[in-house]
Phi, psi and omega in degrees: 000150209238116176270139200213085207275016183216081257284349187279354198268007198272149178233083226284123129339149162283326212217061183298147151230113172231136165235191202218131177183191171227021147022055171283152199066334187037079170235241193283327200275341159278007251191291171321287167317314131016274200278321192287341167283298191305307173320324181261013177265328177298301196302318149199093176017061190242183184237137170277152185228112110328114184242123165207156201259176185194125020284195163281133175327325229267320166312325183264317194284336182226071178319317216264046184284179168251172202295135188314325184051051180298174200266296232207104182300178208276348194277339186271293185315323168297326149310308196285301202300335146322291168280021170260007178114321203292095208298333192217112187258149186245071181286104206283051177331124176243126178238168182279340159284328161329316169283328193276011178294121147316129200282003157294301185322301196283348130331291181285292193293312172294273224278333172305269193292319182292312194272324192057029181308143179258312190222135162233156200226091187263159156286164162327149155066352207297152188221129204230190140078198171289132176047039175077007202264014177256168194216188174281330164311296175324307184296329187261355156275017171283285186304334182292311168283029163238345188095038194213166146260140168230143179225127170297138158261148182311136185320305183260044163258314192277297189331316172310310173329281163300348186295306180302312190293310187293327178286333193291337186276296167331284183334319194295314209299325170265023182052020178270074194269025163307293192277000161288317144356306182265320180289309189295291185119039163173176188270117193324132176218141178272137161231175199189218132215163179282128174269151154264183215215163180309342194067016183308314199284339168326299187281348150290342162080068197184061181312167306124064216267136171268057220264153185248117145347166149256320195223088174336346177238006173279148173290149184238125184307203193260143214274150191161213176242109157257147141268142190228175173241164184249110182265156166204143168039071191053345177288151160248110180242138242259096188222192174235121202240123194249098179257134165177237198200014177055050217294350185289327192256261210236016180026050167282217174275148194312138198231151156226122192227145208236119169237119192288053178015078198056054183184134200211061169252165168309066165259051144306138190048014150314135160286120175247123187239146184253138123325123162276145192233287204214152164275120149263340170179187179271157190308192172176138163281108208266154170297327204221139163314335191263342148302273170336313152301345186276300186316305219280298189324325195269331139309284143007271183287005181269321179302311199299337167290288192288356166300331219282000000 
């Protein structure tokens, strides 16, 4: 797959089937989506083009919204679009002059003229260009005098759609990363680098790896003990994972720590993705630190079981 972090640095295909979208989570109901740009790309012998943009539009136009809880950071997306079929991901800087382009403009000048489009693949309803106002009627007195085809995806393929992104954000939000799991077609994941952190869990005899997000607007599930798998330095390692806000201690700001299954090196400033596997339970306020270490034991084996 060919990464294009600028829509000028793109190197038009002989045959684009291209669509447009910010396709967070890239999960089953996108996928679905997917396959069908692939298919029509096998059909006449054209390459699929991914166009989405970074930051999400929705950041640069309504800053002062609250925070986005994207499915997925742009680096995870890049990665997930790689087994998706997609031969030329296009990444869009969206600026507020960017938005204000007129959807004839961003027709001829993008999709037309930047992109070379042959065929384009829109959703139901899809709506585009300033202030929303071109639609699939534009698009279809369009493309004959540009030289394009356009195909509508169906009313309830995009409704599933939205159905998957709002239930997988519930889910997270409620710490059910099973059934996110099953909507994306993969394991929900954080990625990050290691901070240092107070060391509570150190003097607990439970060390403690301390991750910083990579993307400040991807969502973080609900707080409580997961088993995770831990990727690191190429490894996959095993681990019991504490999001919350430590109420047993000092109830601060919210942390997310990692205790690393039978391992104990130095990664500060490390890179780290965590995998979600299974919720064992909520955060919760112990009376005594030693009440709390008898719980992290019995955590412990319960990730070293469902893990194994």
């Amino acid at each position: 797959m060919q990464i294009y972090r600028n829509i000028n640095e793109f190197i038009k295909p002989q045959y684009p089937i291209v669509t447009v979208g910010t396709f967070d989570g890239v999960h089953i109901g996108h996928k679905m989506i997917l396959e069908r740009l692939s298919a029509l790309a096998k059909e006449k012998g054209g390459e699929v083009v991914l166009l989405t943009f970074y930051p999400h539009p929705r950041k640069v136009l309504f800053q002062d919204s609250a925070q986005l809880e994207m499915i997925t950071s742009l680096d995870d997306k890049i990665s997930l679009m790689k087994h998706f079929g997609v031969n030329h991901l296009v990444i869009q800087p969206f600026t507020i002059d960017f938005s204000k382009m007129e959807y004839e403009d961003f027709v001829k000048n993008i999709l037309v003229e930047k992109l070379g489009v042959k065929t384009l693949v829109i959703g139901y309803d899809h709506q585009f260009g300033h202030q929303r106002k071109g639609s699939m009627h534009e698009l279809e007195k369009m493309a004959p005098q540009l030289g394009f085809e356009v195909e509508e995806i169906p009313e309830q393929d995009i409704d599933a759609i939205a159905v998957s992104s709002t239930r997988i954000r519930n889910a997270l939000k409620r710490g059910e990363v099973n059934i996110a799991a099953h909507l994306l077609g993969y394991d929900y994941r954080l990625s990050g680098r290691i901070i240092k952190g107070k060391q509570l869990g150190r003097t607990l005899g439970f060390p403690t790896a301390n991750m910083q997000c990579n993307d400040p607007d991807q969502l973080v599930p609900a707080n409580g003990i997961y088993a995770v798998m831990v990727e690191w330095n190429g490894k996959m390692l095993k681990g019991a994972l504490s999001i919350g806000h430590r109420p047993t201690f000092d109830n601060g700001e919210r942390t997310i720590e990692v205790h690393i299954l039978g391992f104990d090196e130095d990664i500060y400033g490390e890179a780290i993705t965590l995998h979600f596997k299974h919720y064992l339970r909520p955060e919760l306020k112990f009376h005594s630190a030693d009440e709390l270490v008898a719980q992290m034991h019995k955590d412990k084996e319960q990730c070293y079981e469902l893990l194994r």
